[in-house]
C-alpha positions in Angstrom: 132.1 9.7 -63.1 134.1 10.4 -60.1 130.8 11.8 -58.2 129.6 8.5 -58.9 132.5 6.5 -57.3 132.5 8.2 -54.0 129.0 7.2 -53.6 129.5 3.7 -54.1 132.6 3.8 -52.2 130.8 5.7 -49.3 128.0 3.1 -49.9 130.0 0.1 -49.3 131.3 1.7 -46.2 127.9 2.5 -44.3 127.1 -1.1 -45.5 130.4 -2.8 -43.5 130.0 -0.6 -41.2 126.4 -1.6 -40.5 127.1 -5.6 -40.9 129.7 -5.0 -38.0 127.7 -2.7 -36.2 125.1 -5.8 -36.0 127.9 -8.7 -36.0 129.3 -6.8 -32.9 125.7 -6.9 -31.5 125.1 -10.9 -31.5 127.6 -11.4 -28.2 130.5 -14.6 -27.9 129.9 -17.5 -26.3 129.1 -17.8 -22.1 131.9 -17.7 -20.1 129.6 -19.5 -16.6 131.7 -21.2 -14.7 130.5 -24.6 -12.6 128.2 -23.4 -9.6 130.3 -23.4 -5.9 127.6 -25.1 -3.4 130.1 -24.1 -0.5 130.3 -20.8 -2.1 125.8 -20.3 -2.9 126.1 -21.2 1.3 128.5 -18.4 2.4 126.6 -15.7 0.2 123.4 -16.4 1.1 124.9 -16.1 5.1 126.3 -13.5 4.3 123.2 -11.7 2.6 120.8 -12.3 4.7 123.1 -11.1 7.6 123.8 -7.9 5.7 120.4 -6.9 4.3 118.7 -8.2 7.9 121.2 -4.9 9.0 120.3 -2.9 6.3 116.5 -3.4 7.0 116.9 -2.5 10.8 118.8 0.1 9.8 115.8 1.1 6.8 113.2 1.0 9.8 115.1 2.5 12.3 115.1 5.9 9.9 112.0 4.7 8.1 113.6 5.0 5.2 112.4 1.8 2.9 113.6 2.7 0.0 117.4 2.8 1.2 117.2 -1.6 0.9 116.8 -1.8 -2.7 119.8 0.2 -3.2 122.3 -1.8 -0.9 120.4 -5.0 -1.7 122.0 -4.1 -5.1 125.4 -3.3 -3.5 124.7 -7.0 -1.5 124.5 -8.9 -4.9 127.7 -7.4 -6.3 130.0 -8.2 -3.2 128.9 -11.5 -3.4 128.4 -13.0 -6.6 131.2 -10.5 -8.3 133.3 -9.6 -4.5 136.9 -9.6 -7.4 135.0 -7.0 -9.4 136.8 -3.1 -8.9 133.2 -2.0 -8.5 132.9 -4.2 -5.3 135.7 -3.2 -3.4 135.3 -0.9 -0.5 136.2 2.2 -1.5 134.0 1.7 -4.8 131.2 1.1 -2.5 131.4 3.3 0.4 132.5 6.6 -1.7 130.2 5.2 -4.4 127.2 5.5 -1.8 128.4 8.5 -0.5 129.1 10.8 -3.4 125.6 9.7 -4.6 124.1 10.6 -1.8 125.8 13.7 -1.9 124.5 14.7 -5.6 121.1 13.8 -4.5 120.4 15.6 -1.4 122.5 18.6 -3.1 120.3 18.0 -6.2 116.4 18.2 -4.1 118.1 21.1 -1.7 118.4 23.3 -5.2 115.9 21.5 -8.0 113.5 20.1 -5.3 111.5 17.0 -6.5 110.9 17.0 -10.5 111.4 14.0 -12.9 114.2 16.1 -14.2 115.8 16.4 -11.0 116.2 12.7 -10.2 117.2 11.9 -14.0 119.6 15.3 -13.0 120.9 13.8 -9.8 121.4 10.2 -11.0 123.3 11.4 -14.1 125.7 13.8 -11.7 126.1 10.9 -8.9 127.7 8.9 -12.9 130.0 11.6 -13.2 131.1 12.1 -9.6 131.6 8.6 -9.3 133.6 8.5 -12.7 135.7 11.7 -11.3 136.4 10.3 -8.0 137.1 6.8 -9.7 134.4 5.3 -7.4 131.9 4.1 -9.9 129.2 1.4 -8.1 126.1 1.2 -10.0 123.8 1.1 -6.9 125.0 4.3 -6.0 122.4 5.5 -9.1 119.5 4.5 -7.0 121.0 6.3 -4.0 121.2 9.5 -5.8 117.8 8.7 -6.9 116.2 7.9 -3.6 118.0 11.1 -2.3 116.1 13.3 -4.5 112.8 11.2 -4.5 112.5 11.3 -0.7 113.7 14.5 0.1 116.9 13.8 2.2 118.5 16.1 3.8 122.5 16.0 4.4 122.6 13.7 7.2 121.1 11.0 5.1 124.8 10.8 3.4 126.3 9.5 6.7 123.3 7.8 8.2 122.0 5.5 6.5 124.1 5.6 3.3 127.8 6.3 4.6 126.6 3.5 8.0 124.9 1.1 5.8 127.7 1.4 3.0 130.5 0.4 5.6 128.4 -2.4 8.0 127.7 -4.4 4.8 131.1 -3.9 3.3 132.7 -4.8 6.5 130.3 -8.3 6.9 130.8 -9.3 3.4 134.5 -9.1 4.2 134.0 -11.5 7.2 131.9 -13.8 5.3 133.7 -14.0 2.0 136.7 -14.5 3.4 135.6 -17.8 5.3 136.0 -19.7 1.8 139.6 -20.7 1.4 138.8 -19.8 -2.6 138.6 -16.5 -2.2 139.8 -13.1 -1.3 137.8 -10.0 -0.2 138.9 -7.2 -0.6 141.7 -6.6 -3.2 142.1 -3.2 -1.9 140.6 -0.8 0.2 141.6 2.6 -1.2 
């Protein structure tokens, strides 16, 4: 008899478990708040000004890959500039310590599927460890391995490219008298 009442107990418990497990699953409501034309002008300045660098700098080290990478970094600083993974030190060291697992990832592992998902999963945990975390830094680590890079690629392009569009989205987010760019740098 008492075998027979742990199960159901146990039972009932995967069950709520499971209905919150999928209640949890189903969101809240949105949170958008009403659309800033000012603001939609001063990021898209400010974008193309920063990827039109990022590009030159891309061709000037034929290095294509490096734009989808900071064109993520573009769209965080500015449509979420107030976000601790947009401020300068997320995004520089971010960029940098990827870089860093990457090109010390393909100098030891060389180019396998394993070493990218290896190098992309290490640039996570240095960012974490170094309290750095900017989710574009994943496809820096990525395009480290991918392409081959060798050290310098950590301070040109990344480390250059990294610092001119933090320093431009600075300039450009702070011509809005709304907002505030950056919160902190270190």
């Amino acid at each position: 008899m008492e075998k027979a009442k742990l199960a159901e107990k146990g039972s009932r418990l995967y069950t709520r478990t499971l209905v919150d497990y999928l209640i949890k699953l189903r969101g809240e409501k949105s949170q958008y708040t009403p659309i800033n034309v000012r603001g939609v002008i001063f990021n898209s300045l400010g974008v193309f000004l920063s990827i039109g660098l990022i590009v030159f700098l891309s061709n000037l080290y034929t290095l294509p890959l490096l734009v989808p990478s900071l064109g993520a970094t573009a769209i965080l600083l500015y449509s979420a500039w107030d976000s601790p993974m947009s401020q300068p030190r997320n995004i520089i060291l971010g960029h940098m310590v990827s870089a860093t697992a990457g090109v010390v990832t393909y100098y030891f592992m060389g180019i396998q599927w394993w070493s990218i998902a290896l190098a992309v999963s290490l640039a996570i945990v240095l960012m974490t460890l170094t309290r750095s975390l900017h989710p574009p830094g994943g496809a820096t680590a990525f395009i480290g391995v991918y392409t081959g890079q060798s050290f310098i690629y950590i301070f040109t392009p990344v480390a250059l490219g990294a610092i001119f569009i933090t320093v431009i989205s600075a300039l450009i987010i702070n011509i809005s008298p709304d907002r505030k760019y950056p919160y902190y740098w270190l």
